[in-house]
N, C-alpha and C positions, 0 to 999 in steps of 0.2 A: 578494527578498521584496516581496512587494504592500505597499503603505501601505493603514489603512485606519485612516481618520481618522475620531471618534465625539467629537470635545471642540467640537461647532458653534456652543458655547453662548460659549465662551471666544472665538473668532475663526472667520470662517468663510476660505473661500477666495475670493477673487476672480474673480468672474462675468467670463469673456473680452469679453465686450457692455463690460465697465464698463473694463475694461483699457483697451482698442483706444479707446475713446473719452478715457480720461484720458493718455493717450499720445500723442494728437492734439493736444491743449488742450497739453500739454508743450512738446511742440516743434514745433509748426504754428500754432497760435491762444494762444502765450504770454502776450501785453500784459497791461494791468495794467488789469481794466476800468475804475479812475477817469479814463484816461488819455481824451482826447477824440478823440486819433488814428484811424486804423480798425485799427490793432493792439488798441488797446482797445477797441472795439467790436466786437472778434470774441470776446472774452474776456467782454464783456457779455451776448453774447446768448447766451452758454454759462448763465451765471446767472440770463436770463430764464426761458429754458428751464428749469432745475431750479426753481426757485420755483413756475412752473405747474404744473408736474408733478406735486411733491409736494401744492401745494393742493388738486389737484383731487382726491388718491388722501386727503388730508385733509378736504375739503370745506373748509379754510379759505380763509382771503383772507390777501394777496401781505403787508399790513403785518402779519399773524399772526405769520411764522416769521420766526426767527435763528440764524443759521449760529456753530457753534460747532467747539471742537476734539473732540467727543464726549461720551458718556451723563453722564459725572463731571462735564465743566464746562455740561451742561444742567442737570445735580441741583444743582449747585451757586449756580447763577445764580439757579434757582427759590427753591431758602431760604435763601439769603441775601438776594435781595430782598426776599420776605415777612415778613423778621425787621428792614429796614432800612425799610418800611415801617410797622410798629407799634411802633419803640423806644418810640413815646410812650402806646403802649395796651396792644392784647392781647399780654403777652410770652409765651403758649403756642403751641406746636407740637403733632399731634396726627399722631402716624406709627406704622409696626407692628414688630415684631419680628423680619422677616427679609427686612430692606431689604437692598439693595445697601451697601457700603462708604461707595460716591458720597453716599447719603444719612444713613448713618449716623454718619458721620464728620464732616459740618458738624453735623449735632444733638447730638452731644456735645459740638460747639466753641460752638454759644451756649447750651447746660448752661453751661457756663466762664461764659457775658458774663450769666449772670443768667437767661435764659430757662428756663420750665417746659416741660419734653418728657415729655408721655404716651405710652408705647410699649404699641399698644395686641398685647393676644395673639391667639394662631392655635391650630386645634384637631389635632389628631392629623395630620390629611391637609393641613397648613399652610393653610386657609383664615382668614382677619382675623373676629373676633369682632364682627359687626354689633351688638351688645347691647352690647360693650362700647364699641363707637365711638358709638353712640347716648347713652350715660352721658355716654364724655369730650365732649360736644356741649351737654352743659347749661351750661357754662362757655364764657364767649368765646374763642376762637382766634383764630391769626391765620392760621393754614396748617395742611391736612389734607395729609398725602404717603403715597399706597399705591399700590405698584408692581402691573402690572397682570397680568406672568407672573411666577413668581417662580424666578428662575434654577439655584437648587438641584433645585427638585423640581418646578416646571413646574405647581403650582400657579394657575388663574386666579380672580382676584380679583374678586368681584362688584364690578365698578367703576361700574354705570352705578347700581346701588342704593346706594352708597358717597357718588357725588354728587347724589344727591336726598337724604340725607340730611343733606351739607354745608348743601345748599343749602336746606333747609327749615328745620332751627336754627339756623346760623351764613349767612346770605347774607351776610357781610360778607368772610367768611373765604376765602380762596382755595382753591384745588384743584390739588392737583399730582401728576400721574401719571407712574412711571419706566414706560415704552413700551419702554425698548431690547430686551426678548427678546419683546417682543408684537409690534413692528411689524415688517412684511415678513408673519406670520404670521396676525395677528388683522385683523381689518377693524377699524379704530379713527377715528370718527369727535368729535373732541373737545367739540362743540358737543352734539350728540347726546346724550353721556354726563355732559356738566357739568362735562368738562376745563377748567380756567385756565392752567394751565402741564402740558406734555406732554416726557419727552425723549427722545430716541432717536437712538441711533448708527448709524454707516454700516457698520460692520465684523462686525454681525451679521446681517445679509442680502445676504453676498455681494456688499459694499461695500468702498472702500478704510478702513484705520485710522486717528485722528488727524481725523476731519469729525463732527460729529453737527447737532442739530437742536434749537431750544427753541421750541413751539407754547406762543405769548401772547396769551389771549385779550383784544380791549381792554380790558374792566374791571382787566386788572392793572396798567393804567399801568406800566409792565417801566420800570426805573432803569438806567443804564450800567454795568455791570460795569470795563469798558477804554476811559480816554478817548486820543484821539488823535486821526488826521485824520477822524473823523467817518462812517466807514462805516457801513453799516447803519445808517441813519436817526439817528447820532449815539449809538447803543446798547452798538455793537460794533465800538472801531477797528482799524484793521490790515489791510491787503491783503487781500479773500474769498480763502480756497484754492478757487482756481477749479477747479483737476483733481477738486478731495476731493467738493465740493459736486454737481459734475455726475456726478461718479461713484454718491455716494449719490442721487443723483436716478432716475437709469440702472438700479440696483439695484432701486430701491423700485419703479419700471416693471416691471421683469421678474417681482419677485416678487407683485404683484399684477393680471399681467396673467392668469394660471390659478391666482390662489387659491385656489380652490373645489378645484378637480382635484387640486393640488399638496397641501394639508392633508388632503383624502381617500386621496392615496396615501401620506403620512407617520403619519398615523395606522392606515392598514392595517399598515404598516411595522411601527410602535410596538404593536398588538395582539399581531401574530405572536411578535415579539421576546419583548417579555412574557409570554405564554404558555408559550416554548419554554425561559425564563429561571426562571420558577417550576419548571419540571420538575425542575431540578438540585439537587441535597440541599443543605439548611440556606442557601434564597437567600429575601430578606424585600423586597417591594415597598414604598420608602417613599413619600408623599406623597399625592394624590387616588387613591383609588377607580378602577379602570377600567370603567367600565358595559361589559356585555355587549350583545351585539346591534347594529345601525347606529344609532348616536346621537349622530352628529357635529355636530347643529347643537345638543344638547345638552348637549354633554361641558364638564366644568369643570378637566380636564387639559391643559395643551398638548402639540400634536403631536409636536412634538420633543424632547422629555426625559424620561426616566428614569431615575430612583433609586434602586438595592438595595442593600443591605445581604449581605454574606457574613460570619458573623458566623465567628470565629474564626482570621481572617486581616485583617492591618491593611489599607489600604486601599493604602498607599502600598506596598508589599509588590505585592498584586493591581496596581495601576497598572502600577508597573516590569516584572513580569512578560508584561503584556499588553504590553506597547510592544516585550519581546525577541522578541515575533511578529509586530512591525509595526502596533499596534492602538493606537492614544492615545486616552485618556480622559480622564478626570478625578476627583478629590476634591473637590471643591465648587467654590466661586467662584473662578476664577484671579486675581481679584484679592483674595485672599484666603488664598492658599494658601501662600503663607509668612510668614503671620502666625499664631504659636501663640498662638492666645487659644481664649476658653472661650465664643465667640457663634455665632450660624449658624443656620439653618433648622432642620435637624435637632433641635438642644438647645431652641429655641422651643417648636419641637412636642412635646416631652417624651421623645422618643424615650430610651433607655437606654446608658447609654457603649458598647457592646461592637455597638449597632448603628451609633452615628453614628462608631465606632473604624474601620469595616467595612466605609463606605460610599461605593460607587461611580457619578458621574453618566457615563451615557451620552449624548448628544444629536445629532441626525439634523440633514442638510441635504437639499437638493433633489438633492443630485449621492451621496445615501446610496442603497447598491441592498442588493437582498434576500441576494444572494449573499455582503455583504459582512458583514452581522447574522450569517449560517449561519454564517462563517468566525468570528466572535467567541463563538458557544455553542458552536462547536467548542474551541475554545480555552480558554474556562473549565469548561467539561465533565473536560480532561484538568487545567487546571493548579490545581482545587477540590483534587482530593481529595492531589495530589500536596503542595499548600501547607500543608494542615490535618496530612497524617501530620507533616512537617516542623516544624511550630510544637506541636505535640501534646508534640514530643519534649524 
């Protein structure tokens, strides 16, 4: 039985380019880059290397970025710094309703220590209430956090109007954007858009797991998280994962060496799919809008996610079933997915139990072909009706 794997959004697969180079750095250029040897200086210039790399695909500068273990301890460095920054002033937070875990879960931890969190809402198609973020802006903050794809529903966030409006009420206040399902995908220039703090993981563009990325713009004066021997500019101590960091370096190369082409052939992908996904009885598109016609430099969906709802069959039900044909998918955030709570994109958006009971994330990579979409309408074509007579009974 073929594998065909549709959960890109959870972990993607590791790009061969990123492999063969982290395999190298393993066991050929292992040294410890602090070390002054030329063992360590082979291991150094592996770090130089991904630093430029990523700057330039960032347009940041080399003292910008810090290397971390991934998207959760980027979200986390971001507000908990901004909150360790204003004990003594603004104790407000200003975030949206269907953030990540990463970020939701330090903001309910300084709820606990005193802090006011406005969580601001999303309309139908999960897009962040500018009106109402303009409101929470009349009061001082200390940190705005709105993630930039939103991982459920692929959602994209008007981020670059998000931070003009930071930045016109509150320029005191910082800005922090979760990047992990935008970057690889989005062109994300942080300066550009009025980014202060950015995060982004390796493991979702075809990167290894366990490395991500915190872009700190100088105004945030960034505080130590992990003290130790001093690494990273005294920020962040501890050995660099020198394989983790080249590898996402290596990644973010490839996936924005054909941007343009790769996002046009995933969205052609994501059209068809949806199209041929509506045709099947009682199937409900959640999240943005798909414009008809060529409107990729317009579109406010990301290319690689989609949302439905098959109302009358649990999700988890539809999941397992598609996996006994070799098709893995998802039920929402897998970090997330064995937590029985009553939050999530879906419930934000208002959606109704029996759709978000229902509902299935697909999500695409570079290595997703057309043939493999056909094989999965095949498959819920036959296993809709068969599910529904079944749960009917």
């Amino acid at each position: 039985m073929k594998e065909i794997y549709l959960d890109n959004s959870a972990t993607t697969r590791t790009a061969e380019e990123v492999a063969e180079l982290m395999k190298t750095i393993m066991v050929a250029d292992y040294g410890n880059p602090s070390s002054l040897h030329g063992k360590g200086m082979e291991a150094e210039k592996h770090l130089r290397w991904a630093t430029q790399t990523l700057c330039r695909i960032l347009k940041a500068e080399e003292k910008e970025l810090l290397y971390t273990s991934g998207g959760t301890e980027s979200d986390n460095w971001a507000i908990f710094h901004a909150a360790r920054q204003s004990r003594h002033s603004a104790k407000r937070m200003i975030t949206t309703r269907i953030e990540h875990p990463a970020v939701l879960e330090p903001m309910k931890e300084l709820e606990k220590q005193g802090y006011e969190i406005v969580y601001l809402p999303v309309d139908e198609q999960g897009f962040v209430s500018l009106d109402a973020l303009e409101q929470a802006l009349e009061q001082e903050a200390a940190l705005v956090s709105v993630m930039m794809v939103n991982n459920e529903v692929g959602s994209i966030q008007p981020i670059e109007k998000v931070g003009q409006l930071v930045k016109k009420m509150q320029p005191g206040a910082l800005f922090h954007v979760d990047g992990v399902q935008a970057f690889g995908k989005l062109s994300i220039h942080p300066k550009q858009l009025g980014i202060d703090l950015l995060s982004v993981s390796g493991h979702k563009l075809h990167g290894p797991k366990g490395v991500g990325l915190l872009y700190a713009s100088a105004k945030t004066k960034l505080q130590p998280m992990i003290l130790g021997g001093g690494q990273q500019r005294n920020l962040r101590s501890g050995t660099e994962n020198v394989p983790g960091i080249a590898g996402l370096a290596k990644a973010a190369e490839l996936a924005y060496a054909n941007l343009q082409e790769d996002t046009k052939r995933l969205y052609d992908l994501k059209d068809a799919f949806v199209k041929e996904l509506l045709q099947l009885p009682d199937v409900i598109l959640n999240g943005p809008v798909i414009p008809e016609g060529d409107m990729e430099g317009d579109r406010k969906d990301a290319p690689h996610i989609v949302n439905a709802s098959f109302p009358g069959i649990r999700s988890e039900v539809l999941l397992h079933s598609l996996e006994d044909k070799g098709i893995y998918v998802s039920s929402g955030s897998a970090c997330s997915s064995h937590k029985k709570t009553k939050e999530g994109t879906l419930l934000a958006m208002g959606l109704e139990p029996a759709r978000q009971e229902s509902a299935l994330r697909f999500s695409f990579s570079n290595y997703t072909t057309k043939e493999e979409l056909d094989q999965t309408l095949q498959a819920l074509s036959e296993l809709l009706p068969q599910l529904r007579r079944f749960t009917r009974r």
